[in-house]
C-alpha positions as CSV (number, residue, x, y, z in Angstrom):
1,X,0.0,0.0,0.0
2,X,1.0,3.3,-1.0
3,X,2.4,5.8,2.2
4,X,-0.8,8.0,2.9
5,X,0.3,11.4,2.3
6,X,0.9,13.5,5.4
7,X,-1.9,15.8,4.9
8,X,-4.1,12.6,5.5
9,X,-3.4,12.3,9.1
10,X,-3.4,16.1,9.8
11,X,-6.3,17.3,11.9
12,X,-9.4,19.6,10.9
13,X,-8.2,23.0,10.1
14,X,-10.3,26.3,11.1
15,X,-10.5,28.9,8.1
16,X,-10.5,31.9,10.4
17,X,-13.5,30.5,12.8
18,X,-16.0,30.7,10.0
19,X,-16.5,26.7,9.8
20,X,-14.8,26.0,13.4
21,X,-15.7,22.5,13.0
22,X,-15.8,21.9,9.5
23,X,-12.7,20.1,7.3
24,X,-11.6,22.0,4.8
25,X,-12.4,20.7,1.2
26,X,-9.1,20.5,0.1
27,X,-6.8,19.9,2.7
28,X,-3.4,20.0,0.4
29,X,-3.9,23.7,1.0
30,X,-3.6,23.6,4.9
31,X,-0.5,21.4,3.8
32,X,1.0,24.2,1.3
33,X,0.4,27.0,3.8
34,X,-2.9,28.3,2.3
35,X,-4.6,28.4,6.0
36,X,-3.0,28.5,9.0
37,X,-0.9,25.5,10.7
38,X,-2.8,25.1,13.9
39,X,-4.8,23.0,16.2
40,X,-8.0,23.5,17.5
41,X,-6.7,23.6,20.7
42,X,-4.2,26.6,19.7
43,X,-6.4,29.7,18.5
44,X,-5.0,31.0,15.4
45,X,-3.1,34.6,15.9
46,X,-4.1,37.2,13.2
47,X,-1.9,40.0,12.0
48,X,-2.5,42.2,9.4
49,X,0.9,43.8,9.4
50,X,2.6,40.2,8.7
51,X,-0.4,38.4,6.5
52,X,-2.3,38.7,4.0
53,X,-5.9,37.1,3.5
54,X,-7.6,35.8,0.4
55,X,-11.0,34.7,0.0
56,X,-12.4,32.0,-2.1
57,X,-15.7,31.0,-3.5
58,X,-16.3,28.1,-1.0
59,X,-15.6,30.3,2.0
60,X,-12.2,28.8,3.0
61,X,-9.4,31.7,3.1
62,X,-5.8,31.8,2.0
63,X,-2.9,33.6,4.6
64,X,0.0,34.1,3.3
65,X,3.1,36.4,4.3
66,X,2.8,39.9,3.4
67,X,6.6,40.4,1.0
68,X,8.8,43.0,2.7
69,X,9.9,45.9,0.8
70,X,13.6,45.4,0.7
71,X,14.2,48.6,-1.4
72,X,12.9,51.2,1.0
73,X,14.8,49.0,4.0
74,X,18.1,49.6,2.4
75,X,17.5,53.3,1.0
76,X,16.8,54.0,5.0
77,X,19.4,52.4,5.5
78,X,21.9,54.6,2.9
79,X,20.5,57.5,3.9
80,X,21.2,57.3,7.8
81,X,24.6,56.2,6.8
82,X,25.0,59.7,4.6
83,X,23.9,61.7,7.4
84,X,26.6,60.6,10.0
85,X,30.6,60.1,9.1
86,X,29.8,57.2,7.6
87,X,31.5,53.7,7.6
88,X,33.2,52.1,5.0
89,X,32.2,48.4,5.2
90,X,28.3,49.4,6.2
91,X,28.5,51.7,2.9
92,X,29.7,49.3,0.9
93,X,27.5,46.6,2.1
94,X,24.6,48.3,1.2
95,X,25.9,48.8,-2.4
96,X,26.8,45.4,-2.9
97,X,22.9,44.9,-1.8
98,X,22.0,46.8,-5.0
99,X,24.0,45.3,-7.0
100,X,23.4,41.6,-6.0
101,X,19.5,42.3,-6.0
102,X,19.6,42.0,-9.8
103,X,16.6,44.9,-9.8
104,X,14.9,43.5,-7.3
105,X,16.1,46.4,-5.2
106,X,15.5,49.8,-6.6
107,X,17.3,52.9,-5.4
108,X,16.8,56.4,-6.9
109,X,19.5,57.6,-9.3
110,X,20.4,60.6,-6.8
111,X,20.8,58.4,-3.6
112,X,22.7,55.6,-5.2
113,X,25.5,58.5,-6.6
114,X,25.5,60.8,-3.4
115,X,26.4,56.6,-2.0
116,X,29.4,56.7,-4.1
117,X,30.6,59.7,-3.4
118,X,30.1,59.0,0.3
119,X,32.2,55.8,0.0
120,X,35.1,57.7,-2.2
121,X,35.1,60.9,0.4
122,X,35.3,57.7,3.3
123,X,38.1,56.0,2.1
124,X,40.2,59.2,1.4
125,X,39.7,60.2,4.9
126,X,40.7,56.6,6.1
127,X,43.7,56.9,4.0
128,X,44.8,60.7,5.5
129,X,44.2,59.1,9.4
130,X,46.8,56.3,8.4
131,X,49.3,58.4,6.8
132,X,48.9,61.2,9.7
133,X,49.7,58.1,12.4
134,X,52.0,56.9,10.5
135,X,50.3,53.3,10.4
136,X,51.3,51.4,7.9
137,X,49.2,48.2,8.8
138,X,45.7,50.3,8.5
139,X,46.7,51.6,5.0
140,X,48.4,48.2,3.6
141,X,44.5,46.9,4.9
142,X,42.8,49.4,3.0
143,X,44.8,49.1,-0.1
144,X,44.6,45.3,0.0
145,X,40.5,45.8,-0.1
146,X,40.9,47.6,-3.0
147,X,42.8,45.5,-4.7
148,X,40.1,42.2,-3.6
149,X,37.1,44.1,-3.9
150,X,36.3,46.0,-7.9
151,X,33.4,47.5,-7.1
152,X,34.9,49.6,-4.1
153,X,37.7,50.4,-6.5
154,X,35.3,51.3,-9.1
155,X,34.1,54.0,-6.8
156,X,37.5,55.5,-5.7
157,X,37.9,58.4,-7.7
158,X,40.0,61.2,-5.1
159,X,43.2,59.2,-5.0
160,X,45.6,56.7,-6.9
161,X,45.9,53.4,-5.1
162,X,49.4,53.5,-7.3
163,X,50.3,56.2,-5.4
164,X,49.6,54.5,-2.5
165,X,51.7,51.9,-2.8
166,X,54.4,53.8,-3.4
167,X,54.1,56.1,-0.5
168,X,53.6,52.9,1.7
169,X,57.7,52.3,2.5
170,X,57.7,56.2,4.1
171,X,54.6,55.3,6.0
172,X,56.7,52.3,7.6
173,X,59.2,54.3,8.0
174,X,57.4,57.1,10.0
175,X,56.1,55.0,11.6
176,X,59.3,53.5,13.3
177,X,59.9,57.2,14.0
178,X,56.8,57.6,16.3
179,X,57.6,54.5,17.9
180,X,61.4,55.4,18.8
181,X,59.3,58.8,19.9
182,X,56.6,57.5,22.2
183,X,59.4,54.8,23.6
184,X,61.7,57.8,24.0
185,X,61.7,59.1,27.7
186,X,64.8,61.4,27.7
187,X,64.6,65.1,27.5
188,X,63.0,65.9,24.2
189,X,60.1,68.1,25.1
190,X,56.4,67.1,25.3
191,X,54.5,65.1,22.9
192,X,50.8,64.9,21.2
193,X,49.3,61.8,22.2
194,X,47.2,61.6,25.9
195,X,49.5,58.9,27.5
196,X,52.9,60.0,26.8
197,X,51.6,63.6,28.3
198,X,50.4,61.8,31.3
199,X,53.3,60.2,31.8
200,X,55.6,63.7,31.6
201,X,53.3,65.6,33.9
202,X,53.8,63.0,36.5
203,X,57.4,63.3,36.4
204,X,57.2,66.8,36.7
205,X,55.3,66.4,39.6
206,X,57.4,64.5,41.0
207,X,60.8,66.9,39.7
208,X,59.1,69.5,41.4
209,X,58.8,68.0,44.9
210,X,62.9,66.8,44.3
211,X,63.7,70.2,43.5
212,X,61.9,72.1,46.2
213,X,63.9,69.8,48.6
214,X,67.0,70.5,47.0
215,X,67.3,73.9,45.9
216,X,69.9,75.8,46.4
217,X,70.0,80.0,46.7
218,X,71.6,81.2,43.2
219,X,71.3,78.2,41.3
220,X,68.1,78.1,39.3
221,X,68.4,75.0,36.5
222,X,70.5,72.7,38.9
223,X,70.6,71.2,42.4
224,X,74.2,70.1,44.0
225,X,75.1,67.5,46.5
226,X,78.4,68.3,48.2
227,X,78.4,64.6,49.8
228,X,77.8,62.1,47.0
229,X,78.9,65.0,44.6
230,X,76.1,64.5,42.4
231,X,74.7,67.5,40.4
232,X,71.1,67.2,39.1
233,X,69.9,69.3,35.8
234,X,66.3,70.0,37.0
235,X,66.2,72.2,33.7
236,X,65.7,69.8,31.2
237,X,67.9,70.2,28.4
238,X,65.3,69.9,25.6
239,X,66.5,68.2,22.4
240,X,64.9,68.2,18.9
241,X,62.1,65.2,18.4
242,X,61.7,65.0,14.8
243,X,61.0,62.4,12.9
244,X,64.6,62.9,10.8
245,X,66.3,62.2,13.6
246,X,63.8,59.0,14.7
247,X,64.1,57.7,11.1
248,X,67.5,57.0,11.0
249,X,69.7,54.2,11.9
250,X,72.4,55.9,13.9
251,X,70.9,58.4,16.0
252,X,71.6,62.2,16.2
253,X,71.2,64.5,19.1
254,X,70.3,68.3,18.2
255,X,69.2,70.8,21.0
256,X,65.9,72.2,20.6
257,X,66.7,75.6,21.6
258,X,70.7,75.9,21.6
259,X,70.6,79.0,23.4
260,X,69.0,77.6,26.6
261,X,70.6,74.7,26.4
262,X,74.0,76.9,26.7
263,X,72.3,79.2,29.4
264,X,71.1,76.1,31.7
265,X,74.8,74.0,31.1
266,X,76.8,77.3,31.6
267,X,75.8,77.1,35.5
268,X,77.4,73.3,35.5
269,X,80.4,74.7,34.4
270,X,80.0,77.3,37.2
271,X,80.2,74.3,39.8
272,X,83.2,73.1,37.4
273,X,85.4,75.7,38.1
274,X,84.8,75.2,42.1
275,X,86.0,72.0,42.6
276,X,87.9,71.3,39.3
277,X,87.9,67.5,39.3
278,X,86.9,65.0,36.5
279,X,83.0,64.4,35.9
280,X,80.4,61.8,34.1
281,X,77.9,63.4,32.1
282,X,75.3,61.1,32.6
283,X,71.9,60.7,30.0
284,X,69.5,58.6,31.8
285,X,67.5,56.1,30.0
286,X,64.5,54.6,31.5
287,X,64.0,50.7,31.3
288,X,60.9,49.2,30.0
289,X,58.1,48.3,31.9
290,X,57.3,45.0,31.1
291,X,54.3,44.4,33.6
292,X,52.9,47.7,32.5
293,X,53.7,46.5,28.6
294,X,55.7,49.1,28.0
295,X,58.4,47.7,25.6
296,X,61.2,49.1,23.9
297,X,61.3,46.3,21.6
298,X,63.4,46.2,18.8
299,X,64.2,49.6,19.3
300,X,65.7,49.3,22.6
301,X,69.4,49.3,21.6
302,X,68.9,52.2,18.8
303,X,67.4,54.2,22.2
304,X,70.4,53.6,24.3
305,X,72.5,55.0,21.5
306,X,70.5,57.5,21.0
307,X,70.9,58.6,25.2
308,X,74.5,58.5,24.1
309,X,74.6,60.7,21.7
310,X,73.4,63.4,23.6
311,X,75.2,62.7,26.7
312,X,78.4,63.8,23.8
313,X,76.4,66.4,22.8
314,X,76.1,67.8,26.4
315,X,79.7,67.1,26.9
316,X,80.6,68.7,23.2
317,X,78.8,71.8,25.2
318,X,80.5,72.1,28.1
319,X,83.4,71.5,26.5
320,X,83.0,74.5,24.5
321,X,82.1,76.3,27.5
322,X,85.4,76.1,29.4
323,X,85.8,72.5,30.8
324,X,88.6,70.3,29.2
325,X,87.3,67.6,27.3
326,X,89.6,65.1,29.1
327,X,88.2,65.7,32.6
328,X,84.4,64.6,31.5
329,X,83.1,61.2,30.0
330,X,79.4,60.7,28.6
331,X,77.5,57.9,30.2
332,X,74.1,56.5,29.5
333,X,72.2,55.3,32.8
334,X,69.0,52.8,32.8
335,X,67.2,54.0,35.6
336,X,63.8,52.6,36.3
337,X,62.0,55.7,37.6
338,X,63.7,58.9,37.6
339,X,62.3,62.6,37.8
340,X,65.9,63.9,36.2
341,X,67.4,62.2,33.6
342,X,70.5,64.5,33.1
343,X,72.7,64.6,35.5
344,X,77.0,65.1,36.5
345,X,78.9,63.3,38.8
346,X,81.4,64.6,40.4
347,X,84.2,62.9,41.6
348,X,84.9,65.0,44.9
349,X,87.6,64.5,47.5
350,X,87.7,66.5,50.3
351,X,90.3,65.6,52.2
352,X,90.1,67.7,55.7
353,X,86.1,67.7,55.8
354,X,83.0,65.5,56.0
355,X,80.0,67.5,54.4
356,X,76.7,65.9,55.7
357,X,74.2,67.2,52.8
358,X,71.0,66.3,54.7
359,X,71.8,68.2,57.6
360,X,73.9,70.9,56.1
361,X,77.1,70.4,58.5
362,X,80.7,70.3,57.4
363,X,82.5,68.0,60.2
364,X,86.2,68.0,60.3
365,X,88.5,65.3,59.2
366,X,91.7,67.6,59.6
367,X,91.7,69.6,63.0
368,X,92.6,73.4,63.3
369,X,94.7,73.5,65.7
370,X,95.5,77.0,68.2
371,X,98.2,78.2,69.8
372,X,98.1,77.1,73.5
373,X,96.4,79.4,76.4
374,X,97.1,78.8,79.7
375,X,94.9,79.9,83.4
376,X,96.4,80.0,86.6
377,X,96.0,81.6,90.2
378,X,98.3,83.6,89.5
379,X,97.4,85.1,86.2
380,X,96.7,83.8,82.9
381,X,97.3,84.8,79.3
382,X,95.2,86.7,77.4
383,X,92.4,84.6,75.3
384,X,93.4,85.6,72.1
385,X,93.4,83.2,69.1
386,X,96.5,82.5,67.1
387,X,96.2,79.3,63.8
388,X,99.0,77.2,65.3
389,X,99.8,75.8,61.7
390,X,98.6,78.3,59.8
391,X,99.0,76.8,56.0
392,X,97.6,73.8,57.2
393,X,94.0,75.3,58.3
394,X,94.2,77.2,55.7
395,X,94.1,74.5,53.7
396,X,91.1,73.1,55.6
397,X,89.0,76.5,55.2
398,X,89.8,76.2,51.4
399,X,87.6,73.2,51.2
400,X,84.9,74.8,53.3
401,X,84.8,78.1,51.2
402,X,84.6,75.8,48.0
403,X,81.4,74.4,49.7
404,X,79.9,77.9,50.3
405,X,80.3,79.2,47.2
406,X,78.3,76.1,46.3
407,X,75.4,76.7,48.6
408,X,75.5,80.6,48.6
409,X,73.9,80.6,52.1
410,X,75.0,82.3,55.3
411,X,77.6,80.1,57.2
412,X,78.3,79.5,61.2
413,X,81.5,78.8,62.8
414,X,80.5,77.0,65.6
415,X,83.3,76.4,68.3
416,X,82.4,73.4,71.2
417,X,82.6,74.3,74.7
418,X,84.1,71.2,76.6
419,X,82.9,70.8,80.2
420,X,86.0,72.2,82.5
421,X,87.0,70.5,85.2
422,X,88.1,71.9,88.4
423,X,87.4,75.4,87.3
424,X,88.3,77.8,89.7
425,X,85.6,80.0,89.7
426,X,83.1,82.1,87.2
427,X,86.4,84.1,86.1
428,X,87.7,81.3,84.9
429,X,84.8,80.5,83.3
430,X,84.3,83.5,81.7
431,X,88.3,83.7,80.1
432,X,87.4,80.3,78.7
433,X,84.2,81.7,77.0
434,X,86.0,84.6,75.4
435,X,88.5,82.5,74.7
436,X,86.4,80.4,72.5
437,X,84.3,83.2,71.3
438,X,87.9,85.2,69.8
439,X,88.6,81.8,68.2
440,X,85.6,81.7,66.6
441,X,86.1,85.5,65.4
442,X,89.7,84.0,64.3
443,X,87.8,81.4,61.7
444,X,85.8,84.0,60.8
445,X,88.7,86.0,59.7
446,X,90.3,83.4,58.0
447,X,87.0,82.8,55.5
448,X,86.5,86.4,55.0
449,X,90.4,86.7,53.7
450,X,89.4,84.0,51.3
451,X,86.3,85.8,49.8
452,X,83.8,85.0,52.3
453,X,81.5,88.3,53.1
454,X,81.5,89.0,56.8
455,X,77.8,89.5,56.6
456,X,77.8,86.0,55.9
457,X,79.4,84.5,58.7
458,X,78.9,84.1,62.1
459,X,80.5,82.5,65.1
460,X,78.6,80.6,68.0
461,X,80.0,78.5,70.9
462,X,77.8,75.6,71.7
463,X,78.0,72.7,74.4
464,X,78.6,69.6,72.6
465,X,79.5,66.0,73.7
466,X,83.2,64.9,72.8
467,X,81.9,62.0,71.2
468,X,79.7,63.6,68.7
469,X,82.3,66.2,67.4
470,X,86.0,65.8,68.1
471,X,87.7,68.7,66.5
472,X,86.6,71.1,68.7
473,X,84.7,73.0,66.0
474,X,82.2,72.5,63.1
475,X,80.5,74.4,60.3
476,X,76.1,74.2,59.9
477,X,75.1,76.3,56.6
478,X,71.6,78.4,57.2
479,X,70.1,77.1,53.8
480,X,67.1,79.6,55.5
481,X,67.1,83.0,56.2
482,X,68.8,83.8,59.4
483,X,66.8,85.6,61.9
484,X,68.3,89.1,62.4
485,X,69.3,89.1,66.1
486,X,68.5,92.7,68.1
487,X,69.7,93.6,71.5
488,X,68.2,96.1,73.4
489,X,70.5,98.6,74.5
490,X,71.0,102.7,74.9
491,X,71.6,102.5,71.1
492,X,68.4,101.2,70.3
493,X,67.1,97.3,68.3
494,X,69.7,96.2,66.3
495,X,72.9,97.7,67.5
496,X,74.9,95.6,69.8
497,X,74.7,96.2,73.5
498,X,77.8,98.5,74.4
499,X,80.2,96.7,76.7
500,X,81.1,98.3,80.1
501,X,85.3,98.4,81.3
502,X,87.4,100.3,83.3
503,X,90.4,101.9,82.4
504,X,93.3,103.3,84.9
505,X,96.2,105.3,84.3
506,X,98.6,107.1,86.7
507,X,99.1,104.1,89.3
508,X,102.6,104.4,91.1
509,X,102.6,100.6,90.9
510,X,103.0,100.2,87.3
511,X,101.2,96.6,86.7
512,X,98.0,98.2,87.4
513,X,98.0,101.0,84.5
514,X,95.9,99.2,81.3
515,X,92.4,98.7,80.6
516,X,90.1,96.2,82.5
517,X,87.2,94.0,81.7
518,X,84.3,92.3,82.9
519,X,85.4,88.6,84.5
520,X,82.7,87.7,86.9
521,X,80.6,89.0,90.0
522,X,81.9,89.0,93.3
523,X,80.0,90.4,96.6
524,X,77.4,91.1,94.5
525,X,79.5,93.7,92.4
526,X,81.3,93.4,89.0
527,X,85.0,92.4,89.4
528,X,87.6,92.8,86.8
529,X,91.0,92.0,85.6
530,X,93.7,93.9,83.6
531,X,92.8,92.8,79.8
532,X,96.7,91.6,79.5
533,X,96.1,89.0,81.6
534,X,98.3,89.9,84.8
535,X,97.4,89.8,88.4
536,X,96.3,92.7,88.7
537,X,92.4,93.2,89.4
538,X,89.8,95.7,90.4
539,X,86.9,94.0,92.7
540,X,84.3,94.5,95.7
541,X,85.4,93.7,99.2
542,X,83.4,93.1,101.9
543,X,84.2,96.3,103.7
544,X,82.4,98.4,100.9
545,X,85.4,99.4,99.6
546,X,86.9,99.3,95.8
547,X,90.0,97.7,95.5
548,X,92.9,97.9,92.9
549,X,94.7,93.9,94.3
550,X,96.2,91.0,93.2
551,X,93.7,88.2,92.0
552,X,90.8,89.6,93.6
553,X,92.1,89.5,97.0
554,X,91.6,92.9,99.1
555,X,94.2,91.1,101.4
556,X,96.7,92.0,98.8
557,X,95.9,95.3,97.7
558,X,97.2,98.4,96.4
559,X,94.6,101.2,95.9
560,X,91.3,101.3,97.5
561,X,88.4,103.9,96.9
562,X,84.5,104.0,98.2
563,X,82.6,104.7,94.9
564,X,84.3,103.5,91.8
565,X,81.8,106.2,90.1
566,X,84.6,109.1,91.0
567,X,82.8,110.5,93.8
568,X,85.5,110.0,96.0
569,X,89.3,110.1,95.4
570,X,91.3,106.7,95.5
571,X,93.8,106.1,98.5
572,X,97.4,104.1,98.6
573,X,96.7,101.0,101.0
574,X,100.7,100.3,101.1
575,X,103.8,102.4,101.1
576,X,105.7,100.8,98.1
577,X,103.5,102.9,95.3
578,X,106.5,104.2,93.8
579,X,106.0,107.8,95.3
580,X,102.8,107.8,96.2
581,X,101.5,108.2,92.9
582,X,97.4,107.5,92.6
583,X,95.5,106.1,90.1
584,X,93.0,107.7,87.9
585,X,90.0,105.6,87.5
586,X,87.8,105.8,84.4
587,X,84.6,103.7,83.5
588,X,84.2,103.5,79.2
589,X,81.2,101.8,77.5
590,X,82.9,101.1,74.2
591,X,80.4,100.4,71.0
592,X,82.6,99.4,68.4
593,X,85.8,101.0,70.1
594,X,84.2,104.6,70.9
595,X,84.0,106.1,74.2
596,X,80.5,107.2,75.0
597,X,81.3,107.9,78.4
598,X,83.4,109.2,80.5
599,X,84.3,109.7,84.5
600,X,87.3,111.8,85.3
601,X,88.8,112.5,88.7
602,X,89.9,116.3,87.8
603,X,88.5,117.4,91.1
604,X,91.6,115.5,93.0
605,X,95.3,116.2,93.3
606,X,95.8,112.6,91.3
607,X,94.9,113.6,88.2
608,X,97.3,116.5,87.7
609,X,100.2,113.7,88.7
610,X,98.8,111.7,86.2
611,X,99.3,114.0,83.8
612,X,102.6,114.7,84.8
613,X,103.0,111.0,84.3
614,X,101.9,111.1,81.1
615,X,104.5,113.8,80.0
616,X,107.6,112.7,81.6
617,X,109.9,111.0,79.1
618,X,110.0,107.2,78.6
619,X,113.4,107.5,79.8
620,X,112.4,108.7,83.3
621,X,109.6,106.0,83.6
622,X,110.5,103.0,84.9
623,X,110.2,100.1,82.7
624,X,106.6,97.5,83.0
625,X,107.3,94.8,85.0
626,X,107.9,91.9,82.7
627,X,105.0,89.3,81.7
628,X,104.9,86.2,84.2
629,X,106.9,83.5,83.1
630,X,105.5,79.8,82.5
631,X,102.5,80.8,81.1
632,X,102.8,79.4,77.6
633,X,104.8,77.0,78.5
634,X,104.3,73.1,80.1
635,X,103.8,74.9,83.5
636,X,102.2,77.9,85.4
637,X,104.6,77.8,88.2
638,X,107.7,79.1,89.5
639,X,110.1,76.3,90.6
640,X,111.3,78.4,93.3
641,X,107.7,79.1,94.9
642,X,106.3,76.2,96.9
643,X,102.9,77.3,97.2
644,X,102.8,77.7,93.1
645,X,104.3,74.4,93.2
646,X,101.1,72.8,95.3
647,X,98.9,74.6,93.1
648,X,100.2,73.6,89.5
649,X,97.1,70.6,89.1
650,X,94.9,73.3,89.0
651,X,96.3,75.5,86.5
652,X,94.5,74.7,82.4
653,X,95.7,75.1,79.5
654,X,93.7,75.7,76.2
């Protein structure tokens, strides 16, 4: 038996609900699609947008797809393409519609010619964006779809795919440029894509914070480091980025702006001519970042010769500016992450210092040594200051004033007060201050002879712990302004306070003529000693009397008066005054070695012999009494006196 045909088996098809229970009377066209496949049990769905009725005769009705207009769907289509920047492949796609609809699809003469214009004007602007980059894979891609697709070639009118091809090699070739470019972190100005920019206003961020830390008064396109001798060039010397000098295979360094590269390299050889010693001319080059896939590729050797060659061109520089070409050597460092990438190393030996660059202190390797001072009982020498080896701390200042004419900054001489032991009282403590405070004056004499200004030094004494500094002095540079000390004083703020002495002339005894200064307090006055350094003192007894003694001892003294002011005259306390003769007594305030006052004793007999004093010839006067003995020597004693002899342990010597 023949298969019954599948039709046969189908259930009872509705024509629209009209016969809901009756079969159709041909049922091949339920089968073809001429009603509805459906069930009873499934109501049929009816839409007049997507079918299309037709009635027959018997009542039964045909549906059937309504055709879709594929003509107006793709002249929408062209015509929302033509109103934005349009896109090559969606342009062509809708031409290659046309054309493979064999008139099926019919497009208006105008549209289908403002089409190819729209894909000719597309191309030529893909073809400028890939010369502009310099990409030569976009442009080989859009010549290659020329070449495999006629009808898009057909439509290119603006520009020869010949000349393409031929301009293709320079593309490559530019394009290597950009790559060496982008890849290219050294100084060479800023560049025109986003990232690159990025990446060189971070590092100027970051130059800016290392320069604020390290910038030194008068130097404006460098920073120095005295202790690792390092100089950095925070003024980037620009070089030219063209693509000339990216094209070729041995690289060539030209400054951008030769003038400013001369201005900002002139100041390293202004730091040259300090120290004088050989150099590195360093060009930094940064490695590649291979997690952040940052590669120099195959151009990572042609960029480290390119860093060379203008590390020699810097050199070539400052070798035309003054430094010989033997005492520098151009280097190229890979540095990872680097705010300078130019820099000079100095190769500095101080011999006689340690400069501590954080801290701004210059410690001493070499000591300065002073000529010896010596304090006894029985007198003491004068605390001045005298170099012991004079060449030799010369030769240590040298190497400080080398550093200041670095950092340009005001300098401190600062002397260390030891802890004395046994001191004899605040007179001895005081001789030992102004002892340290005239060698302090002494350095600072020595650096202004050598080109120091004055108005740039300053000496302090500090108390200091052996084993922090040994050499008994240091140097601290005020990278900051100093603060202007004032004192208050008759003179008014900012003069210094006038200090107070006494001066004496027409003593019999000889010893006691001279001018005297401040050296301590005793019974609640002022005391004072004879600035030579002698025995001979003026002090406060307990009596309320002035006395004119030895070594502040009213037991063994000479002169006394009740007012040192002058309101009384001064009497002879011994017999052996060499005639009687009595002292004139005179209290100065000196301000920079001017009297500004004055206390005579005219109303007394004594100062008429003091004149006479004063014009009798040197022949008549008897000679000074010679300065003790001993007292720059090993000892402060006199062998011959056995109380000097118990007191010898407690003499010092400076």
């Amino acid at each position: 038996l023949a298969a019954a045909p599948p039709w046969a088996a189908a259930p009872a098809m509705p024509n629209c609900a009209t016969h809901p229970t009756r079969a159709p009377r041909d049922p091949c066209k339920g089968y073809r699609g001429e009603i509805p496949y459906t069930t009873l049990d499934i109501p049929t769905v009816y839409n007049p947008d997507l079918h299309r009725a037709t009635f027959y005769q018997d009542g039964f009705q045909k549906f059937s797809n309504i055709p879709v207009d594929r003509s107006r769907e793709v002249a929408d289509r062209i015509r929302k393409e033509l109103a934005g920047p349009g896109d090559l492949d969606a342009l062509r796609e809708c031409y290659h519609k046309i054309i493979d609809g064999k008139g099926k699809i019919v497009i208006e003469t105008r549209l289908l010619r403002l089409l190819q214009k729209k894909m000719d004007s597309c191309f030529v602007r893909m073809v400028k964006e890939a010369m502009e980059n310099a990409d030569p894979e976009s442009l080989d891609e859009l010549i290659h779809e020329v070449d495999e697709d006629p009808l898009l070639a057909a439509n290119i009118r603006s520009v020869s795919i010949r000349e393409l091809k031929e301009a293709l090699p320079d593309v490559r070739e530019a394009s290597i440029a950009k790559e060496r470019d982008l890849l290219d972190k050294g100084a060479g100005g800023h560049r025109k894509s986003t990232a690159p920019i990025k990446r060189r206003s971070t590092a100027a961020s970051k130059l800016a914070v290392s320069w604020a830390n390290a910038k030194i008064q008068g130097w404006d396109s460098v920073t120095f480091n005295a202790q690792t001798g390092r100089l950095n060039i925070i003024k980037e010397v620009l070089f030219a980025k063209r693509k000339s000098v990216y094209a070729k295979d041995t690289p060539v360094a030209e400054f951008a702006d030769p003038s400013q590269a001369k201005s900002i390299l002139s100041e390293v050889v202004q730091l040259w001519n300090i120290f004088k010693v050989r150099v590195e001319v360093v060009q930094a080059h940064k490695a590649p970042y291979a997690s952040k896939q940052v590669d120099g590729g195959d151009h990572e050797e042609w960029l480290q010769r390119l860093a060379l060659a203008r590390a020699k061109k810097i050199t070539d520089e400052l070798a035309a500016l003054g430094i010989p070409r033997d005492m520098m050597s151009p280097q190229v460092h890979v540095v990872e992450n680097s705010p300078v990438l130019q820099y000079v190393n100095f190769a500095l030996d101080f011999q006689h210092i340690v400069f501590q660059h954080d801290d701004a202190i210059a410690e001493l390797v070499t000591e300065i040594a002073f000529q010896k001072r010596r304090f006894g009982k029985e007198g003491f020498d004068a605390p001045d200051a005298t170099l012991e080896k004079r060449e030799r701390a010369v030769s240590v200042l040298q190497e400080v004033e080398r550093l200041w004419r670095v950092q340009k900054c005001d300098l401190d001489v600062v002397i260390h007060r030891r802890q004395l032991e046994g001191a004899h009282d605040d007179e001895h403590e005081g001789w030992y201050t102004e002892l340290l405070d005239n060698r302090g004056r002494c350095i600072v004499e020595e650096l202004v002879q050598l080109g120091i200004p004055q108005e740039r030094l300053m000496s302090k004494v500090i108390d200091t712990d052996p084993s922090e500094f040994g050499k008994g002095l240091h140097f601290e540079f005020v990278r900051e302004m100093r603060a202007k000390i004032s004192f208050e004083s008759e003179g008014g703020e900012g003069e210094k306070a006038p200090t107070t002495k006494v001066v004496v002339d027409g003593a019999g005894m000889y010893e006691f003529n001279g001018k005297y200064k401040r050296v301590g307090v005793l019974n609640g006055q002022t005391k004072y000693r004879i600035e030579t350094g002698g025995k001979a003192t003026l002090c406060y007894g307990k009596d309320g009397f002035w006395y004119l003694c030895y070594n502040h001892s009213p037991k063994e003294s000479y002169y006394k008066c009740k007012d040192l002011d002058g309101s009384s005259p001064w009497r002879s306390c011994r017999s052996e005054t060499n005639g009687g003769l009595i002292p004139v007594v005179r209290i100065v305030t000196e301000s920079t070695d001017r009297e500004i006052m004055e206390v005579r004793n005219d109303r007394f007999p004594s100062a008429a012999m003091a004149k006479s004093i004063a014009t009798t010839p040197s022949s008549a006067v008897p000679p000074s009494p010679p300065r003790m003995k001993g007292f720059l020597e090993e000892s402060d004693t006199d062998p011959n006196d056995e109380e000097d002899s118990e007191e010898e342990d407690e003499d010092d010597s400076f």
